[in-house]
C-alpha positions as CSV (number, residue, x, y, z in Angstrom):
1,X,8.6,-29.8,59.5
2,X,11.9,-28.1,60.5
3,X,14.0,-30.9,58.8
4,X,12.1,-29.6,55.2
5,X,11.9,-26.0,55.8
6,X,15.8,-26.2,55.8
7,X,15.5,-27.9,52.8
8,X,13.3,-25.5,51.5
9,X,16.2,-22.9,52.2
10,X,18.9,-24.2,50.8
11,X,20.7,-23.7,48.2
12,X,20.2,-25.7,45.0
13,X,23.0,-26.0,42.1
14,X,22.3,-28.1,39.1
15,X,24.9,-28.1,35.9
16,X,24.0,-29.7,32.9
17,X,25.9,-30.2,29.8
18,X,29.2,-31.8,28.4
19,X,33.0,-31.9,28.4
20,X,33.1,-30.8,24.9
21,X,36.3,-30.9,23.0
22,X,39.9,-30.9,23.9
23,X,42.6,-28.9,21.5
24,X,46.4,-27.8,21.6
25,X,47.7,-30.6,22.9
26,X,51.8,-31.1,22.0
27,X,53.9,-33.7,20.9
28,X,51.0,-36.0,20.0
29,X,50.9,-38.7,16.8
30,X,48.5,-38.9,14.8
31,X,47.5,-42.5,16.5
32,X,47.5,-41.6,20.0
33,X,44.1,-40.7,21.4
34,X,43.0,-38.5,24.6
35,X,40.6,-39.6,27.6
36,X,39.9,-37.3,30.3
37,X,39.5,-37.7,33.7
38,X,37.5,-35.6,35.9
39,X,36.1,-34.5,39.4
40,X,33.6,-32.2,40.8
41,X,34.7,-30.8,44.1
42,X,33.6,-28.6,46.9
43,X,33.5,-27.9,50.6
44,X,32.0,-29.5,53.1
45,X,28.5,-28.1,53.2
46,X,28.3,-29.0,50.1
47,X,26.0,-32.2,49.3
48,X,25.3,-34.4,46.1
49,X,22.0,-35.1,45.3
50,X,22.6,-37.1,42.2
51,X,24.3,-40.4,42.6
52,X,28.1,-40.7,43.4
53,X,29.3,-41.4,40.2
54,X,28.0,-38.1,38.8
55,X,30.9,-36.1,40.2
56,X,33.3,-38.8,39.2
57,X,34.1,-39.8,35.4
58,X,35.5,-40.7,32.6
59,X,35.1,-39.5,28.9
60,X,36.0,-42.3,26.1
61,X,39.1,-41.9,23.6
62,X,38.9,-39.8,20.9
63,X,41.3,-39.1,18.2
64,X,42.4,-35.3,17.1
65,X,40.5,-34.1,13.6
66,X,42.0,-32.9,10.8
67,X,42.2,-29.7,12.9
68,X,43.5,-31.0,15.6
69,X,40.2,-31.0,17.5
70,X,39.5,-33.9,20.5
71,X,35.8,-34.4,20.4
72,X,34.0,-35.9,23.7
73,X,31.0,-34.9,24.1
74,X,30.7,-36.1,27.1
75,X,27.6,-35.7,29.3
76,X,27.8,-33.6,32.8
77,X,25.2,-33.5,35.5
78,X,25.9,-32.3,39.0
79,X,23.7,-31.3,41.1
80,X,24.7,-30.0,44.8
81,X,22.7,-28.8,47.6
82,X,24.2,-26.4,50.1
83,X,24.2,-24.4,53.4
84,X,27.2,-22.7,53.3
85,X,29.0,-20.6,49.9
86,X,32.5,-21.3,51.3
87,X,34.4,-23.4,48.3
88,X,32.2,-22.9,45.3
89,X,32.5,-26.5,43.6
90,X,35.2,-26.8,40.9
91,X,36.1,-29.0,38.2
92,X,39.6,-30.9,38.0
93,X,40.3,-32.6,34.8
94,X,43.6,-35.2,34.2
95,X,44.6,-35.6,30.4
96,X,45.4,-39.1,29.4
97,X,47.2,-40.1,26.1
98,X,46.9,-43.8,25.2
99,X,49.1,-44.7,22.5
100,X,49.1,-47.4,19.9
101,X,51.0,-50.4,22.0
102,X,47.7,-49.4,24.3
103,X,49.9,-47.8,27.0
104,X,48.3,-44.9,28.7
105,X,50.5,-41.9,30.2
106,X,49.6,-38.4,31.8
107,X,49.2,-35.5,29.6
108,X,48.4,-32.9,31.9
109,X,45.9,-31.5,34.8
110,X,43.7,-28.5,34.9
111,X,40.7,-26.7,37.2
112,X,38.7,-24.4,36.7
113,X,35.8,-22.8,39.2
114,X,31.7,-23.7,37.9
115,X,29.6,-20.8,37.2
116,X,27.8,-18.8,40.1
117,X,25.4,-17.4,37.8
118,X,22.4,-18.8,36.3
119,X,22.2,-19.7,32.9
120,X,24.5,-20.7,29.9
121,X,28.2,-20.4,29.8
122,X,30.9,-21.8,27.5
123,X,34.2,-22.8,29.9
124,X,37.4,-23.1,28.6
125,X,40.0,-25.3,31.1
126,X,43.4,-24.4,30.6
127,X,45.5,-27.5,31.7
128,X,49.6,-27.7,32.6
129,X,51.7,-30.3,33.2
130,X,54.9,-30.7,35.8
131,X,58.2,-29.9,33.7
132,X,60.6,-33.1,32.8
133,X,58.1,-35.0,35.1
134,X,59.0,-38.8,34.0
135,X,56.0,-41.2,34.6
136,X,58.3,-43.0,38.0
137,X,58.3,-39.4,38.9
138,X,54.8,-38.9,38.6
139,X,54.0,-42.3,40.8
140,X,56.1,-40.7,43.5
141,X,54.5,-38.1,43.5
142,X,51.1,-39.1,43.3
143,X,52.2,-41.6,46.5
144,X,53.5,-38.4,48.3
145,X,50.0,-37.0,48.3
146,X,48.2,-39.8,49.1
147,X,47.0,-41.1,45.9
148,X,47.7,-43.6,42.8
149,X,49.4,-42.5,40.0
150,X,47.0,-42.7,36.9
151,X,44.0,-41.3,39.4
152,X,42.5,-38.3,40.5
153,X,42.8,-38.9,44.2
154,X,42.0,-35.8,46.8
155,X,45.6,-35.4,47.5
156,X,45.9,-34.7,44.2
157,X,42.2,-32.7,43.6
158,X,44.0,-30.7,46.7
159,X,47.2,-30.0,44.3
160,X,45.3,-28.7,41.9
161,X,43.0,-26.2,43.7
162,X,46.4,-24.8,45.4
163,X,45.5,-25.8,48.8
164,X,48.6,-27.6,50.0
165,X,51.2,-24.5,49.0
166,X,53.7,-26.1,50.4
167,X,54.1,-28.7,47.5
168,X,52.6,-26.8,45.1
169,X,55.0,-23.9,45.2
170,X,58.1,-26.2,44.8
171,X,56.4,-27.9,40.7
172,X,57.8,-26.4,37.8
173,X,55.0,-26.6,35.3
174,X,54.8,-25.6,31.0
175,X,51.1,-25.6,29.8
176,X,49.6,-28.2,27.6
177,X,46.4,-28.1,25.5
178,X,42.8,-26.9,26.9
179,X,39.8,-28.3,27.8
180,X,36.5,-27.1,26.8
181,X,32.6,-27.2,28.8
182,X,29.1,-26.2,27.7
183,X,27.3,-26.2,30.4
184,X,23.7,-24.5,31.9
185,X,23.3,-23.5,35.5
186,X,20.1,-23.9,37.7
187,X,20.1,-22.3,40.9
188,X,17.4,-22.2,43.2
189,X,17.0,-20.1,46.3
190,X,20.0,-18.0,45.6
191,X,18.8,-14.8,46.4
192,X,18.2,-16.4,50.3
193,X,22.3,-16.8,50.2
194,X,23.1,-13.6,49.2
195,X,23.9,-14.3,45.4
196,X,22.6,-11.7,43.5
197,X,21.2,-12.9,39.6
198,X,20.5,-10.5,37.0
199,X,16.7,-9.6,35.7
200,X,15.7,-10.5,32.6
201,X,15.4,-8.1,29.4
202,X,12.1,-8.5,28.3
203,X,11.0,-7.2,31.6
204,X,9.8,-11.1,32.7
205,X,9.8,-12.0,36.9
206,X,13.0,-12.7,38.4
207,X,14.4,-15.5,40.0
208,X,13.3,-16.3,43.7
């Protein structure tokens, strides 16, 4: 009985939606395509209820437009249950380019924080890249923090959410193209943690 009151209590987050399009990318030809890698991340108390690979994927390769427009599409579904707010979960995205001999090189990184409030939002990911960073220079540094070059690994999620400042604060970075999310948030038993949602309009009941 204890075991499921504490359920009861806790804090449910669902997202649901996609890793829309990608746009603004430089130096690309007209027959290289872009994949995305990305992560869902957050602290500790923070548990998955969906299967593994939810917070772990891979969009497929899509070509620019004639705007210059990456479409994915891809589908997102995480859905965390917590005890604690401390590290509200994050998405990191890595930009791939594979090119026409089928070789596949880094384009850039990015994160960005998940809503907090319920509802829809449209997320745009702003991505960089380390500057002159030459793909051996990349695998070194991807084998500095623990990881494979070519991989999201959580040396490198760590790197990208600015918690190891120490190598951080020594990249010299330019910004690359942008990332785009349409996602809708669920939360359930916010308002036991403290997070405050706004009433509806039309005067309907609030959210417990």
């Amino acid at each position: 009985m204890a075991t499921k009151a504490a359920e009861e209590a806790s804090l449910e987050v669902h997202y649901i939606g996609e890793l829309e399009v990608g746009w603004e990318f430089p130096a690309l030809e007209s027959n290289e395509g872009l994949f995305v890698d990305y992560s869902a991340d957050a602290g500790s108390e923070w548990l998955p209820i969906a299967r593994k690979e939810g917070f772990v994927g891979q969009t497929q390769t899509s070509y620019a437009d004639a705007g210059g427009v990456y479409v994915f599409n891809h589908p997102i579904d995480f859905h965390f249950i917590a005890d604690s707010l401390d590290r509200w979960p994050r998405l990191h995205v890595q930009v791939f380019k594979l090119d026409a001999a089928g070789r596949v090189e880094t384009v850039s990184y990015g994160s960005v924080n998940l809503p907090s409030m319920s509802g829809h939002s449209e997320i745009t990911c702003r991505t960089w890249r380390p500057l002159n960073m030459s793909t051996f220079d990349e695998a070194r540094a991807a084998h500095a923090v623990g990881g494979d070059a070519g991989m999201l690994p959580a040396g490198r999620a760590d790197i990208l959410d600015g918690r190891v400042p120490e190598v951080r604060s020594k990249m010299v970075t330019k910004t690359s193209g942008t990332v785009c999310l349409s996602l809708d948030t669920v939360l359930r038993n916010a308002g036991k943690h403290g997070i405050l949602l706004p009433h509806r309009a039309s005067g309907g009941a609030g959210s417990k």
